[in-house]
DRENKELO-653808 format. One record per residue (C-alpha): x, y, z. Coordinates in steps of 0.1 Angstrom, whole numbers. Layout:
N
     x     y     z
     X     Y     Z
...
This chain:
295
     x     y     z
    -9  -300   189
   -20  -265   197
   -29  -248   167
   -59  -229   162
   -93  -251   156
  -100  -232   128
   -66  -233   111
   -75  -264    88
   -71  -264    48
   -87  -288    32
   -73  -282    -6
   -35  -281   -13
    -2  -302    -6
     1  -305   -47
    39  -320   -51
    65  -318   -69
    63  -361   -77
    30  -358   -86
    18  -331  -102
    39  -314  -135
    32  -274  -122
    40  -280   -79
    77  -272   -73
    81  -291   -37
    83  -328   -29
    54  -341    -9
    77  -345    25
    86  -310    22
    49  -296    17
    37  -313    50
    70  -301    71
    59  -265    56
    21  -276    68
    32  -282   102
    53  -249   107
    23  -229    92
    10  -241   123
   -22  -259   110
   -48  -280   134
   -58  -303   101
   -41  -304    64
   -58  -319    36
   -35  -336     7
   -52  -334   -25
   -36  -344   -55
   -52  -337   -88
   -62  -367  -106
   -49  -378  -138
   -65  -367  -171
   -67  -402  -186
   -69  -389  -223
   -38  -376  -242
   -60  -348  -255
   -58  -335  -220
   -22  -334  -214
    -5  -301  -205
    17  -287  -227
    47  -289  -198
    34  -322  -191
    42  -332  -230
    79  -313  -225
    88  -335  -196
    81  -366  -218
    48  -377  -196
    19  -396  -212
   -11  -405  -199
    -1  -440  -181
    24  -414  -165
    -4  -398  -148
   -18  -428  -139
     8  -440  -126
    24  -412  -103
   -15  -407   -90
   -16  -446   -77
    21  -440   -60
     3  -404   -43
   -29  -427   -33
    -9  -456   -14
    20  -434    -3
    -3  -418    13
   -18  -443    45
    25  -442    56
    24  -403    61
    -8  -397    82
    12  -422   104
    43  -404   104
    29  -372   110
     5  -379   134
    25  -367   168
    23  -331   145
    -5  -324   125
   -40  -341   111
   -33  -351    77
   -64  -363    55
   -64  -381    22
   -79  -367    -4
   -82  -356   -41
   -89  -328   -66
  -112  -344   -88
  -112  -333  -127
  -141  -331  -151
  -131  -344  -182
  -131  -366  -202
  -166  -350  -196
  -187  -383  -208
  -171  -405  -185
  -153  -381  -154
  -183  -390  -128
  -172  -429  -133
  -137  -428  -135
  -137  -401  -104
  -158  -426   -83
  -139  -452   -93
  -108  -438   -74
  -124  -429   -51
  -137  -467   -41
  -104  -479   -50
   -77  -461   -33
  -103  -457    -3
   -99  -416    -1
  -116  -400    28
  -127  -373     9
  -128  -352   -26
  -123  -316   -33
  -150  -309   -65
  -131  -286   -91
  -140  -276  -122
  -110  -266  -146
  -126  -274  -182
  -158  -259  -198
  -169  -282  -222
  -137  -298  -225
  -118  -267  -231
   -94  -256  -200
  -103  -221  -191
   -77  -216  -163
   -45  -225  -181
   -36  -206  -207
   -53  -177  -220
   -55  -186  -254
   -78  -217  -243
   -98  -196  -222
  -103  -172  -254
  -112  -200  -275
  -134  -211  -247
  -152  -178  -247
  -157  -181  -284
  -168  -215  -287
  -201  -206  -259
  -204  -167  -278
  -186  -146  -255
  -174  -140  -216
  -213  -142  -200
  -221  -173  -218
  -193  -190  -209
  -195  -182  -172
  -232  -194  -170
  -220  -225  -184
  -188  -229  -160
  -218  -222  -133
  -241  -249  -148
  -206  -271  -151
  -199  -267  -118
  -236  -274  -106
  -234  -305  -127
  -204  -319  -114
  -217  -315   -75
  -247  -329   -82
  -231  -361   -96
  -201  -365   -77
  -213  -349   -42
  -183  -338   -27
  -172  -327     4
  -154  -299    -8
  -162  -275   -39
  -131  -259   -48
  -129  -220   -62
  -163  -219   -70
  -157  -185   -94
  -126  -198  -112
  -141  -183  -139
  -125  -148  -129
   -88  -157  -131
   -89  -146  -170
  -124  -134  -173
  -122  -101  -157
   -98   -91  -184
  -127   -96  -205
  -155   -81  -189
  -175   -78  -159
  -182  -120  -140
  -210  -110  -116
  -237  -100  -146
  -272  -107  -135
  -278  -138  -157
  -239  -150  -142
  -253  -142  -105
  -286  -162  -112
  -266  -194  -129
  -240  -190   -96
  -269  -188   -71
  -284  -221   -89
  -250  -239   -86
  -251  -223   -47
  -284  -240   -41
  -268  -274   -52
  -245  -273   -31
  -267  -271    -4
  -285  -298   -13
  -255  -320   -14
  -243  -308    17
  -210  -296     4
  -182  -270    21
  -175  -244     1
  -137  -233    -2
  -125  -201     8
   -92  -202   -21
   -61  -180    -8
   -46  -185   -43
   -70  -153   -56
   -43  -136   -38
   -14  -150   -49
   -31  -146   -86
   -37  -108   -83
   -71  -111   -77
   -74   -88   -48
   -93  -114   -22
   -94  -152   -23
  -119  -173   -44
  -151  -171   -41
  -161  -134   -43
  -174  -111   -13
  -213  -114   -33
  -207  -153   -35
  -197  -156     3
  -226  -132    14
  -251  -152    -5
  -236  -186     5
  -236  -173    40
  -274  -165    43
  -281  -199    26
  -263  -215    56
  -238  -231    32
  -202  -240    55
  -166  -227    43
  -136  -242    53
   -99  -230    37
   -78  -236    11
   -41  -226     5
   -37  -244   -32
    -6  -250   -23
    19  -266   -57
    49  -249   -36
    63  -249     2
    60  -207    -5
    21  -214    -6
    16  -235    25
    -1  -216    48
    -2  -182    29
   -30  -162    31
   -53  -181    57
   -52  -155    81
   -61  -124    56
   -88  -153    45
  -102  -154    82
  -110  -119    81
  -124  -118    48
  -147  -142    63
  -151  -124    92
  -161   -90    77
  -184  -108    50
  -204  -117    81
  -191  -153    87
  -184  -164   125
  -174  -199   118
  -158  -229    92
  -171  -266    89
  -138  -284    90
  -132  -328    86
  -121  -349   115
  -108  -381   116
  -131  -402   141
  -123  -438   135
  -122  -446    99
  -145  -420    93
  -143  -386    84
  -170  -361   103
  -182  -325   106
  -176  -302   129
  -186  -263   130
  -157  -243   144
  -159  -203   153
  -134  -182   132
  -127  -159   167
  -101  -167   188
């Protein structure tokens, strides 16, 4: 395998079997993976939401339940051992998970839990629900969101203090489009107020502690955002707090594998990064390794 060192994404390969909004099977994601020509592609499946409250609204028109969720998430965790074989001559494949924060009294147990059980090398840390209300689905949640904290800069302080939460608990290797929060709020207002910059420059310094990678997300392009997640202020900040990035293509789609990483490499680039902490595989353990961004 020649592909670039750098060229390594370490959230995406959502499928069609698994996940209710991804479009292509599994197989065909990680063919797409190894024409995109990456080094290392992480396979992280979201987990299920193991109330009914939870349950998309496509996820109710297909006839799912929960125990379908459950179930298709323990066929993605033991499927997957069978293709980091079968793949191996072509690409590094990794085993991992998006993790999800609700129910929010119990998500750090249950997340843990699969973790332990199905033996993942790794987690991507997401958060998708402020207080139990989604606020990247649709935008009449996200509105009710925004009312239910008294308006768009309350709410984002609290996705940041969310956020912060969750990496504290869960520690994972990967935090996931840290400012989510701009998909639907910058229709509302401005998402880099000072009280949203201090809350985002606290959940920051958590992630330092913890050690995690933050994730450079090419689906702010595909969503009209104008530049990946996390925003040029956010990577600058990060940056001089000597936090590590790595990729992300998001992909639900063979269309996504791959898209974007090399527009993300010189985002990085001109926002004063030189290099990405990437995974390994040595042995049965996954390790760090700090890899420059220039050819």
């Amino acid at each position: 395998m020649s592909a670039p060192r750098w060229k390594v994404s370490l959230h995406g390969g959502h499928s069609q079997e698994y996940c209710d909004h991804a479009y292509s099977p599994l197989q065909e994601m990680l063919e797409a993976a190894v024409r995109a020509g990456y080094h290392t592609f992480g396979v992280t499946e979201h987990a299920p939401r193991v109330e009914a409250r939870f349950l998309y609204p496509n996820e109710v028109a297909l006839g799912w339940d929960v125990s379908t969720l459950v179930t298709r998430f323990d066929e993605y965790a033991r499927r997957l051992p069978a293709l980091v074989t079968a793949f191996a001559d072509r690409i590094h494949l990794l085993r991992g998970f998006e993790i999800e924060v609700v129910p929010a009294a119990s998500y750090v147990q249950l997340m843990e839990e699969y973790r332990t059980r199905y033996r993942f090398e790794y987690i991507v840390g997401s958060v998708h629900y402020v207080d139990e209300i989604s606020i990247d689905g649709e935008l009449q949640e996200f509105e009710r969101a925004m009312e239910a904290c008294g308006g768009l800069e309350a709410l984002a302080v609290r996705y940041y203090q969310t956020v912060a939460q969750m990496v504290l608990a869960l520690k994972p290797e990967v935090v996931a489009h840290l400012d989510l929060i701009r998909l639907h709020g910058h229709r509302f207002g401005a998402v880099d107020t000072p009280a949203i910059r201090r809350a985002a420059e606290e959940t920051l310094e958590a992630i330092r502690a913890t050690g995690g990678i933050l994730e450079v997300n090419t689906a702010g392009y595909r969503k009209g955002l104008g530049e990946p997640y996390p925003a040029s202020w956010l990577v600058q900040i990060a940056n001089r707090m000597g936090i590590g990035f790595c990729f992300g293509d998001d992909s639900h789609r063979v269309e996504h594998v791959g898209f974007g990483i090399e527009q993300a490499r010189q985002y990085l680039l001109a926002n004063g990064v030189r290099s990405v902490t990437v995974l390994a595989r040595e042995g049965t353990d996954l390790v760090r390794q700090t890899v420059p961004l220039e050819d």
